[in-house]
C-alpha positions in Angstrom: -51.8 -35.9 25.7 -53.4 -32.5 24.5 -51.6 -30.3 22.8 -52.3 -27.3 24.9 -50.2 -29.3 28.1 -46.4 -28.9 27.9 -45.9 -32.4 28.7 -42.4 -33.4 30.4 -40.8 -35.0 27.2 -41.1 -31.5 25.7 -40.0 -29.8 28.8 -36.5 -32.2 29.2 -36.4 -31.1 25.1 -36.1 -27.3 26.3 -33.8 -28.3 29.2 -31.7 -29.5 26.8 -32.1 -26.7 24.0 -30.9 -24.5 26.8 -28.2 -26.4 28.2 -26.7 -26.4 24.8 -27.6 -23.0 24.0 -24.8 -22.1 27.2 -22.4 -24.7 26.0 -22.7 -22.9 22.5 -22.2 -19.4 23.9 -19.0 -21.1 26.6 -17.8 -22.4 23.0 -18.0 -19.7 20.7 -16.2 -17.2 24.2 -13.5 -19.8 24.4 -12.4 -19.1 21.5 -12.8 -15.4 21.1 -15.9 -15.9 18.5 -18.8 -14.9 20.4 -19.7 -11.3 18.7 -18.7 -13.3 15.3 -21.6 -15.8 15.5 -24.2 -12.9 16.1 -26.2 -14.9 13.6 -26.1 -17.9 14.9 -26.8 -17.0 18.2 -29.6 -14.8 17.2 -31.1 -18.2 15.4 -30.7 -20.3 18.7 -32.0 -17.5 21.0 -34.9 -17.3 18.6 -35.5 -21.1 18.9 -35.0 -20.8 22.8 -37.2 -17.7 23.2 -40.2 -19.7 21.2 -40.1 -22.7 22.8 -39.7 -20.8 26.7 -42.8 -19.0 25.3 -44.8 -22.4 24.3 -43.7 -23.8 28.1 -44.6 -20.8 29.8 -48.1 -20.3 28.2 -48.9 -24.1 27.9 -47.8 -25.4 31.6 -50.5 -22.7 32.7 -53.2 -24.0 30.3 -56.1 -25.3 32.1 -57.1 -28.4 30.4 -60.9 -28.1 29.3 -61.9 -30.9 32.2 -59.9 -28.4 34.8 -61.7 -25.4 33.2 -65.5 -27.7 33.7 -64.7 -28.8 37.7 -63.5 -25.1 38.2 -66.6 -23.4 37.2 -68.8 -26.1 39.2 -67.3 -25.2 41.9 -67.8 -21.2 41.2 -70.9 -21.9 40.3 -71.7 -24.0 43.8 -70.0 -20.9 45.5 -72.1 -18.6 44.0 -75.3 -19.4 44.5 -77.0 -17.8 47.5 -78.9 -20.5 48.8 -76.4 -21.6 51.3 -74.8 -19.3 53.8 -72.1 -20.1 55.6 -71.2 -16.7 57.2 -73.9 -17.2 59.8 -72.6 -18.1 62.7 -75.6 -18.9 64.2 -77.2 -20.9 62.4 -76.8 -24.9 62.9 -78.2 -25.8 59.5 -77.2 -23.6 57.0 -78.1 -26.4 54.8 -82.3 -26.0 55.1 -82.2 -22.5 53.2 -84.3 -20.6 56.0 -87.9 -21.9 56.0 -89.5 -22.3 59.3 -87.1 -22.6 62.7 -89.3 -25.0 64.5 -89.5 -27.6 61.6 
């Protein structure tokens, strides 16, 4: 898989990071040590904050073949041989030449 995709073995990997981020930070207020371990948490925040960054940016990535059939299909929209917005006309597909034909 591409790197650009945040594929869902890295996405269970943050799941986790963060579940035992909280279990760190229960820990560490159990026991009357949070504001000690400013250090550590400001490692393990640092390592969460990266890697929400990476999933955020990444599961929005548009993987090149997306990118490709998106711009066909702006391109098909944009040209302005076929009109749809004309109600009246039954072939919009013949691009106006002669009625009668």
């Amino acid at each position: 898989m591409s790197e650009e995709v945040y594929g869902p073995e890295r996405a269970q990997r943050l799941v986790a990071l963060l579940r035992a981020l909280a279990e760190r930070i229960r820990d560490l207020d159990r026991t009357g040590r949070l504001l000690d371990a400013a250090p550590e948490l400001q490692k393990l925040l640092g390592n969460a904050r990266s890697e929400l960054f990476h999933y955020e940016v990444r599961s929005t990535y548009d993987t090149p073949d997306a990118a490709e059939s998106r711009r066909i299909v702006e391109e098909a929209m944009g040209s302005g041989d076929l009109s749809l917005d004309d109600p009246d006309d039954d072939d919009p597909w013949r691009g106006g030449g002669d009625p009668q034909a």
